[in-house]
C-alpha positions as CSV (number, residue, x, y, z in Angstrom):
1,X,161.5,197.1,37.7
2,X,160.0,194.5,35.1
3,X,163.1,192.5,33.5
4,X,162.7,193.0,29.4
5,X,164.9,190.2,27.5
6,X,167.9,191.5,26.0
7,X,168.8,190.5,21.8
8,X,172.1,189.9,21.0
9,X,174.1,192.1,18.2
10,X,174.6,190.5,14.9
11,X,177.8,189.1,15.0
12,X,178.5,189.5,18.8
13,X,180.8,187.3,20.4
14,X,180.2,184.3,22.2
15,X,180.8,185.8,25.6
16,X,177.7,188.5,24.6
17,X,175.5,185.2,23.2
18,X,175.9,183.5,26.9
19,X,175.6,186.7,28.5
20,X,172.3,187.5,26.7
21,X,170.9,183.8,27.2
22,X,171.5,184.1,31.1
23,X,169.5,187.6,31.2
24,X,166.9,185.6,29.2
25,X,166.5,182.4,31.0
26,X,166.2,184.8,34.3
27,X,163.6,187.2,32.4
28,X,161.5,183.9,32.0
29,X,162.0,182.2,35.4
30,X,161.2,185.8,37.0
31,X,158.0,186.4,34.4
32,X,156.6,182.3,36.0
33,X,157.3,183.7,39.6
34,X,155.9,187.1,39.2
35,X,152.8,185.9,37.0
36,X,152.0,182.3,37.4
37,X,152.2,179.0,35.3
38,X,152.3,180.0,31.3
39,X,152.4,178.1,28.0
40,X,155.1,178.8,25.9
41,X,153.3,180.5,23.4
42,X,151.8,183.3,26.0
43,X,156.0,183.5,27.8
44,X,157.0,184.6,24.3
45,X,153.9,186.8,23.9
46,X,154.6,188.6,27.2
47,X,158.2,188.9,27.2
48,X,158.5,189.4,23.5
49,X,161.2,186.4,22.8
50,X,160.4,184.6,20.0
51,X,158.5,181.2,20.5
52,X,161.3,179.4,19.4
53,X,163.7,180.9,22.1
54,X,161.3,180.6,24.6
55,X,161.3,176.9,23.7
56,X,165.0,176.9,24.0
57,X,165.5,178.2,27.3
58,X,162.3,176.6,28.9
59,X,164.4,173.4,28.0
60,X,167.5,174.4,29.8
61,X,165.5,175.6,33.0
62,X,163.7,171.7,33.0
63,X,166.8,170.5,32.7
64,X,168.3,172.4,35.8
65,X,165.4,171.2,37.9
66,X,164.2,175.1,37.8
67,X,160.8,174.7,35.6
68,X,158.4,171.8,34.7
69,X,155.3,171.1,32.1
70,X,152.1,171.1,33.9
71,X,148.3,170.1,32.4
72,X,147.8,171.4,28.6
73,X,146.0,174.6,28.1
74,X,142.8,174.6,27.0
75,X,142.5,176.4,23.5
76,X,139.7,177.8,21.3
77,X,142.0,178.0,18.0
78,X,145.1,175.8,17.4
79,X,146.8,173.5,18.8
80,X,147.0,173.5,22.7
81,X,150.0,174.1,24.4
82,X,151.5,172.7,27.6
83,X,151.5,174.6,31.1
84,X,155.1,176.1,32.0
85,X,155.5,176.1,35.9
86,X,157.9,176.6,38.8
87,X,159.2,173.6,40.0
88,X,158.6,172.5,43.4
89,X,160.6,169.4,43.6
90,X,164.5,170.2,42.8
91,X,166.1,173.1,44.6
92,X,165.4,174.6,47.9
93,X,166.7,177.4,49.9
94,X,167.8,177.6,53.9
95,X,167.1,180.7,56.2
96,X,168.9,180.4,59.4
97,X,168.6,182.2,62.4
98,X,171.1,182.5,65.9
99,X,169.2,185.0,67.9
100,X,169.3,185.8,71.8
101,X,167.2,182.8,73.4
102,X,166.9,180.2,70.1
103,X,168.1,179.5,66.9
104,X,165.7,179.0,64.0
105,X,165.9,177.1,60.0
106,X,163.5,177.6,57.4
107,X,163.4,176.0,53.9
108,X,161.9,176.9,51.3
109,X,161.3,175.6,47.7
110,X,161.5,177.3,44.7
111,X,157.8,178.4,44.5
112,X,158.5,179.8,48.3
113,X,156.8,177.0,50.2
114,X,158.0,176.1,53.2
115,X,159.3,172.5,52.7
116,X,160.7,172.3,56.8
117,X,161.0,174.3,59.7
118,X,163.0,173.7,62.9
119,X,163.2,176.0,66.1
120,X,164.8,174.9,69.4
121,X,165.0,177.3,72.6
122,X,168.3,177.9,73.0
123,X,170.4,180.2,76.0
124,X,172.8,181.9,73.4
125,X,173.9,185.0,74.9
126,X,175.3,182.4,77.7
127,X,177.2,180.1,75.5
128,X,180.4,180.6,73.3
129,X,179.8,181.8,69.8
130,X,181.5,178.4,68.6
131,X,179.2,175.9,70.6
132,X,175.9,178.2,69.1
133,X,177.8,177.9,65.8
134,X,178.1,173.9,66.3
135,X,174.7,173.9,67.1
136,X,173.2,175.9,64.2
137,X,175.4,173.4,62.1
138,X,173.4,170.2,63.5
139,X,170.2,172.3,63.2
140,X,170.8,172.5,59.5
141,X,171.3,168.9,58.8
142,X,168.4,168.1,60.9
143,X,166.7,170.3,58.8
144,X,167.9,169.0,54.9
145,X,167.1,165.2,56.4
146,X,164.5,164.1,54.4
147,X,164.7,167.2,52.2
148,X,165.1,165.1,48.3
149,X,166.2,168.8,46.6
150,X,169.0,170.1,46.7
151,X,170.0,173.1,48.5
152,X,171.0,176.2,46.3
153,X,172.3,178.3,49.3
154,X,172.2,179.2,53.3
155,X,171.6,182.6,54.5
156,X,172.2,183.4,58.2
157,X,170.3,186.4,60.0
158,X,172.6,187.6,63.2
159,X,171.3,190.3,65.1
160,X,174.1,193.1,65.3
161,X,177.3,194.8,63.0
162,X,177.4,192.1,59.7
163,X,179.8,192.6,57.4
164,X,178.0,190.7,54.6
165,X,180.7,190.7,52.5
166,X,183.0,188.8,54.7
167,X,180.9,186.5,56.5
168,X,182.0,188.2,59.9
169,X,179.8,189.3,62.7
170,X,181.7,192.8,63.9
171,X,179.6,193.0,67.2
172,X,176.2,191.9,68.4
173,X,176.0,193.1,71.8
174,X,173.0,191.2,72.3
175,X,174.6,188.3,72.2
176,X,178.2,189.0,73.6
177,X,179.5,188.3,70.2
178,X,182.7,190.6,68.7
179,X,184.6,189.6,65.3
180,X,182.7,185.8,64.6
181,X,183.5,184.3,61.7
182,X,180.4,183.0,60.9
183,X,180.4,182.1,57.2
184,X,184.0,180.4,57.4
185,X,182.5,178.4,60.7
186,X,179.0,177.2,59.2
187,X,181.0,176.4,55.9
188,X,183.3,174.1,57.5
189,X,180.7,172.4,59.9
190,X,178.6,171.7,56.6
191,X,181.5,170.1,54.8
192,X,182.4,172.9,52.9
193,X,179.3,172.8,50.5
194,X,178.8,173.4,46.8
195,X,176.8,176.1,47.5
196,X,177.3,179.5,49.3
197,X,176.8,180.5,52.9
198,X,176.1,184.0,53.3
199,X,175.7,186.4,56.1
200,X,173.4,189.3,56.7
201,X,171.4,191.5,59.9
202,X,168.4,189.8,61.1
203,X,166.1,193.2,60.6
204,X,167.6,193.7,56.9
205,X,166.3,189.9,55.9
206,X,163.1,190.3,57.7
207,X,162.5,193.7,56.0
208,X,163.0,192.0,52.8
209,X,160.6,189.2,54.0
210,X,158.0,191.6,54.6
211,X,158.4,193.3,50.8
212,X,156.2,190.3,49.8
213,X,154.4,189.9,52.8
214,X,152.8,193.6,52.7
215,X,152.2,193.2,48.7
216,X,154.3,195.7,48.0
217,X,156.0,195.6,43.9
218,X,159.4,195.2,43.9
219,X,160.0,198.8,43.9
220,X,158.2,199.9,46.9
221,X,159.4,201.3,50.3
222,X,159.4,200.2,53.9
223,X,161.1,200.3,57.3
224,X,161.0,197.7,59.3
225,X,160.8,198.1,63.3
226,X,161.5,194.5,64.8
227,X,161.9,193.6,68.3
228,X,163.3,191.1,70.2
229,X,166.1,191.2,73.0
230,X,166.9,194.5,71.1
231,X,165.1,196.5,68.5
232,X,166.5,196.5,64.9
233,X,165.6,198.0,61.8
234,X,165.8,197.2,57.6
235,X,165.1,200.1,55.7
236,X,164.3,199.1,51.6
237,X,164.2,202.1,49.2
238,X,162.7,201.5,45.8
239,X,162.9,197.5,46.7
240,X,166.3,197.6,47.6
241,X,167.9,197.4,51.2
242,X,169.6,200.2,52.5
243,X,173.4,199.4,53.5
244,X,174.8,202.4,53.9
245,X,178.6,203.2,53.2
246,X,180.1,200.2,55.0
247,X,177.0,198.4,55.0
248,X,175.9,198.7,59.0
249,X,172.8,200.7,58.1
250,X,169.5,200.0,60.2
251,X,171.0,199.8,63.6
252,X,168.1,202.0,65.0
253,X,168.0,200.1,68.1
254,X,171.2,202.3,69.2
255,X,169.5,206.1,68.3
256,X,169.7,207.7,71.7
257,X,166.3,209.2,72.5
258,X,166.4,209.5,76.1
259,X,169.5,211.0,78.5
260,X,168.2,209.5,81.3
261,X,167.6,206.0,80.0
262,X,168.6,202.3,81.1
263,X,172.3,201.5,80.1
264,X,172.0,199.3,76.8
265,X,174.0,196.2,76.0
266,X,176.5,198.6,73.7
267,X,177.7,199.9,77.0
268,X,175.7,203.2,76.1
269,X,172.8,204.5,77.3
270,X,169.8,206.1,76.5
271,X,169.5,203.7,73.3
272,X,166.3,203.3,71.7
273,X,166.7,199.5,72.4
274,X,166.9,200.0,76.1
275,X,164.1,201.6,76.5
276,X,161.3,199.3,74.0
277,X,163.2,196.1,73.6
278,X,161.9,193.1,75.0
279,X,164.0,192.9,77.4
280,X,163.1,196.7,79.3
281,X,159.0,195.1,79.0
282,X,160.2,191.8,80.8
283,X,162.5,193.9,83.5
284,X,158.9,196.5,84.0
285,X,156.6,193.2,84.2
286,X,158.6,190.3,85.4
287,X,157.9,186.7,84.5
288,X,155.3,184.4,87.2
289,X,157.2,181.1,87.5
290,X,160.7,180.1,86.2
291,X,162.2,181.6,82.5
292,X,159.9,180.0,79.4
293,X,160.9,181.0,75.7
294,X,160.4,184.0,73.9
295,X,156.9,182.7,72.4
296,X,155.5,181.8,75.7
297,X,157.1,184.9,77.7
298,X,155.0,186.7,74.8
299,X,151.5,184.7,75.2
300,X,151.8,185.0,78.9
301,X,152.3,188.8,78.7
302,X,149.4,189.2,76.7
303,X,147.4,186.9,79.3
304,X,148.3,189.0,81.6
305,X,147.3,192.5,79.7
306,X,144.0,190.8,79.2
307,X,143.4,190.4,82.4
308,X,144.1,194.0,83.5
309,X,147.4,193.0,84.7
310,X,148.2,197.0,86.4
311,X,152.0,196.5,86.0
312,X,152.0,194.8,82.7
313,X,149.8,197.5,81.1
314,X,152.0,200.3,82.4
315,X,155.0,199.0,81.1
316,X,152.9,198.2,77.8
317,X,152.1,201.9,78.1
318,X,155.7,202.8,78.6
319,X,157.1,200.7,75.7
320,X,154.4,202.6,73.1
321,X,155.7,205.8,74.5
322,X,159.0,205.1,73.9
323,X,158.2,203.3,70.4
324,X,156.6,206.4,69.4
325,X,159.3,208.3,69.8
326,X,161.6,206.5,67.8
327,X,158.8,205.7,65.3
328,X,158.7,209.6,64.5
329,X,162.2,210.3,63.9
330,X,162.5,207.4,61.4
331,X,158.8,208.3,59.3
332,X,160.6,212.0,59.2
333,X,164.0,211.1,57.9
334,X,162.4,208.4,55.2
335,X,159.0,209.1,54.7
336,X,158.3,205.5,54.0
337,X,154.9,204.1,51.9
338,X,154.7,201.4,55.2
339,X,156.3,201.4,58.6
340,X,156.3,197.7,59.3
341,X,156.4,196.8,63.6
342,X,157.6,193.2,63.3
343,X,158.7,190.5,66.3
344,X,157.0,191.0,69.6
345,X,155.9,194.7,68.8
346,X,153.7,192.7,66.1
347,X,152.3,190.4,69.2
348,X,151.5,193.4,71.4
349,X,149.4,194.9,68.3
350,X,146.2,194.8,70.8
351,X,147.6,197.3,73.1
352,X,149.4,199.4,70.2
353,X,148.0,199.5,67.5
354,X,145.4,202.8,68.2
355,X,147.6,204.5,70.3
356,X,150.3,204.5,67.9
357,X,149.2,205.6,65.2
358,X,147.4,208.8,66.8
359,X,150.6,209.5,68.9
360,X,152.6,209.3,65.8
361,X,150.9,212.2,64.5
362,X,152.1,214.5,67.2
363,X,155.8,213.1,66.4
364,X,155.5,213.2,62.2
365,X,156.1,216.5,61.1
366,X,154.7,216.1,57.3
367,X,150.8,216.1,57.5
368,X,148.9,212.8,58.1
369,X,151.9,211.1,58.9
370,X,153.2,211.7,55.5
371,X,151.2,209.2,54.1
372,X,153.0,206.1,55.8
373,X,150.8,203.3,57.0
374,X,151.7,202.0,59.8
375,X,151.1,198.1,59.9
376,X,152.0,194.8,61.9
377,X,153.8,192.1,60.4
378,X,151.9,188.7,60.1
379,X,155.1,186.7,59.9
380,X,156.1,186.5,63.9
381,X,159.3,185.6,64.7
382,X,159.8,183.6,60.9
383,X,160.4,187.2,58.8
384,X,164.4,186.9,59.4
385,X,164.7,182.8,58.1
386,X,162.0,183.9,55.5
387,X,164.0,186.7,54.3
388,X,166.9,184.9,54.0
389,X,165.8,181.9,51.9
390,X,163.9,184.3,50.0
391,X,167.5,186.0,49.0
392,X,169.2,182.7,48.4
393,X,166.1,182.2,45.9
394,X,166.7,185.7,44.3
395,X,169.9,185.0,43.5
396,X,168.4,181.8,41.1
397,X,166.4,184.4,39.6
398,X,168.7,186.4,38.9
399,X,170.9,184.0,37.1
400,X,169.3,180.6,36.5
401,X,172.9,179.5,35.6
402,X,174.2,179.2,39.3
403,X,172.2,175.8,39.1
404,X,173.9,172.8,37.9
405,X,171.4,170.4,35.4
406,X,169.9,168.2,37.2
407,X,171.5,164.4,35.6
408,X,173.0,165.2,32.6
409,X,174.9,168.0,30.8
410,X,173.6,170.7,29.1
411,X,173.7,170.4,25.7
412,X,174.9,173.3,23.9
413,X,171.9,175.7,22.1
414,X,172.3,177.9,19.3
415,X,169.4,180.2,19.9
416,X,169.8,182.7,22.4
C-alpha cells in the first residue's frame, strides 16, 4: 500500500510534530525508490507535501547520507529545478548466509546494487556452530574491507526453526544445529556494532527477495519452494511474510507426503525434504570423482542430464514427482498469484519446467491451477543474502531516522 504523508494537528505536541516528520521523510525516501529520481517541485506534487516541506526534509535525508541532488531538470516554464535521487555512496546493507556446504555475504547500497559479494565452500554440517559462527564473522569483515559506507544493519538467513525475535536458531537439522545464539555470537565477533544484527529463515528472506525479482507490487502473493540440502518455503500474503503464531511458518520441507519415504534429517520420515531435497537427487545419481560444491555438483548434474545420463534422468524424474506432490498441497491451501521454485529446483528448470506444470493440474483442485503461475527464480543461490539486505534496507525506509547525519548534527526544522 502507497504511503500518503501524514499533517500534523494544530497545536499538536512536539512528540506528534516528530512523529509526523519521520512518516514524511519515509513517504519521500520510499516515493524516490518506488518511482525514480524527482525534483522537488514534482515530490511535493506527487505526495501532496507542500514544496516547502518537501524542501525541508529532502535537506535532512542529504544530510543523513540517504538522498543527493543530481543534473537540473530541464523545464519549459520557470525556473528549473534540481534532480532528487537515492544515494549510492553512504549506507549499505549486509545479507549473510550459513547454509549446509558454504557460507555466503551480499551488500548492497541503498539504491539495491550490489556493492560486494563473497562466497567460500565451506563443510558446515561437520563443524561446530561456533567455528561456522567465527567464520561468518571474518567473512563479513572481508566483505565491509574497502566498503567507504557505512553499514546500516546485518541480516542472517539460517536454514531451520528461527526465532527472529531472539536471535536464536531453535533447530536446523540440516546443519546439526539446536538452540545457537546466533545474533548475540555475530554481535560480539563484530565488536558489538552500532547497528543491529538480526536473524531470520533462509526461504522467508529469499521469498521476500523474489517479491521484487518477479515484479510483483508490494501487496502481491507468493510461495516460495527453495531447495538445497533440504527444501524450505516463505509464504508472503498481501506483501507480507507469513510467520505464523510463533513465527516457524514455512517449514514445508517437513510435510509428510510419503509413508514409505527415506528417514529425513528431523529424525522423521516420509518428509517432503527427504524425498526432493538435494540431497535424495545426489544419493539417486551419485557424484563421478571426489565431492565439488553445491554450484558445481549442480552444473555437473545437468551435464550429465544432457547427455542422457539413464540414472540421472530417473532420479530427475523422481524428484518432479515428488515436487509435484508437495507443489499441490501448498497451491490448494494458498492459492498463490506465483509459486516461485528457487535454489537448485530453479537449475534443474530444463527437466521441470513442462512436466510440472501439466502434473500440477492433476494435484490442484481449483480449475487451471487456480490461476497460480508457476515460475523459476533467476536469483540462484543469492535470493536468501538478497532478501536479507533488502530487509535491513526496508527498515531505512521505513524510518529514515535510524540513520545518524552523516558529519554534523541535524539542525532542528520547524516545518514538518
Amino acid at each position: 500500500m502507497k504511503s500518503r504523508p501524514t499533517r500534523p494537528r494544530t497545536g499538536g505536541s512536539t512528540a506528534d510534530q516528530v512523529t509526523v516528520r519521520r512518516h514524511n521523510l519515509s513517504v519521500v525516501l520510499s516515493h524516490l525508490r518506488d518511482h525514480g529520481p524527482r525534483s522537488r517541485a514534482r515530490l511535493a506534487e506527487e505526495t501532496g507535501l507542500n514544496k516547502a516541506t518537501v524542501s525541508s526534509l529532502v535537506a535532512e535525508l542529504v544530510d543523513r547520507g540517504l538522498v543527493g541532488e543530481g543534473e537540473t531538470e530541464r523545464a519549459t516554464v520557470g525556473r528549473p529545478g534540481q534532480i532528487i535521487r537515492l544515494d549510492g555512496e553512504h549506507v549499505v546493507a549486509v545479507g549473510a548466509e550459513v547454509n549446509v556446504g558454504y557460507l555466503s555475504v551480499l551488500v548492497l547500497n541503498l539504491r539495491g546494487q550490489v556493492v560486494a559479494r563473497q562466497r567460500v565452500a565451506l563443510d558446515t554440517a561437520a563443524l561446530e556452530p561456533a567455528l561456522v559462527l567465527a567464520r561468518l564473522g571474518r567473512l563479513l569483515d572481508s566483505a565491509l574491507v574497502g566498503v567507504a559506507a557505512r553499514p546500516v544493519g546485518v541480516a542472517i538467513a539460517v536454514p531451520g526453526l528461527v526465532e527472529v525475535d531472539t536471535g536464536v536458531v531453535r533447530a536446523a537439522p540440516n546443519l546439526g544445529w539446536t538452540d545457537v545464539p546466533v545474533v548475540a555470537e555475530i554481535t560480539r565477533l563484530l565488536g558489538e556494532p552500532p547497528y543491529p544484527v538480526l536473524l531470520d529463515n533462509e526461504a522467508n528472506l529469499a521469498a521476500l527477495a523474489e517479491v521484487e525479482a518477479q515484479g510483483l507490487d508490494r501487496g502481491g502473493d507468493l510461495v516460495l519452494i527453495t531447495g538445497t540440502a533440504g527444501v524450505g518455503g516463505g509464504i508472503v500474503v498481501g506483501g507480507r511474510l507469513l510467520r505464523g503464531a510463533d513465527g516457524f511458518a514455512g517449514e514445508v520441507g517437513h510435510m509428510r507426503v510419503r509413508a514409505d519415504g527415506p528417514p529425513c534429517g528431523c529424525g522423521r520420515t516420509g518428509c517432503w525434504e527427504a524425498a526432493v531435497g538435494l540431497n535424495a537427487l545426489l544419493a539417486a545419481a551419485p557424484e563421478d570423482g571426489p565431492p565439488q560444491d553445491l554450484e558445481r555438483r549442480l552444473a555437473e548434474i545437468g551435464d550429465r542430464a544432457a547427455a542422457g545420463d539413464a540414472r540421472v534422468l530417473a532420479a530427475i524424474a523422481d524428484v518432479d514427482r515428488w515436487l509435484t506432490v508437495g507443489a499441490g498441497i501448498l497451491v490448494n491451501v494458498f492459492n498463490p498469484h506465483l509459486l516461485v521454485l528457487g535454489g537448485y529446483f530453479a537449475a534443474l528448470r530444463p527437466w521441470l519446467a513442462g512436466s510440472l506444470r501439466d502434473e500440477l493440474r492433476g494435484h490442484a483442485f481449483a480449475r487451471d491451477i487456480g490461476g497460480t503461475r508457476v515460475v523459476f527464480s533467476s536469483l540462484g543461490f543469492t535470493g536468501p543474502v538478497r532478501g536479507g539486505a533488502s530487509q535491513i534496507l526496508d527498515r531505512v525506509f521505513r524510518d529514515p531516522v535510524l540513520v545518524e547525519p552523516v558529519d554534523k548534527p541535524l539542525a532542528q526544522e520547524e516545518i514538518v
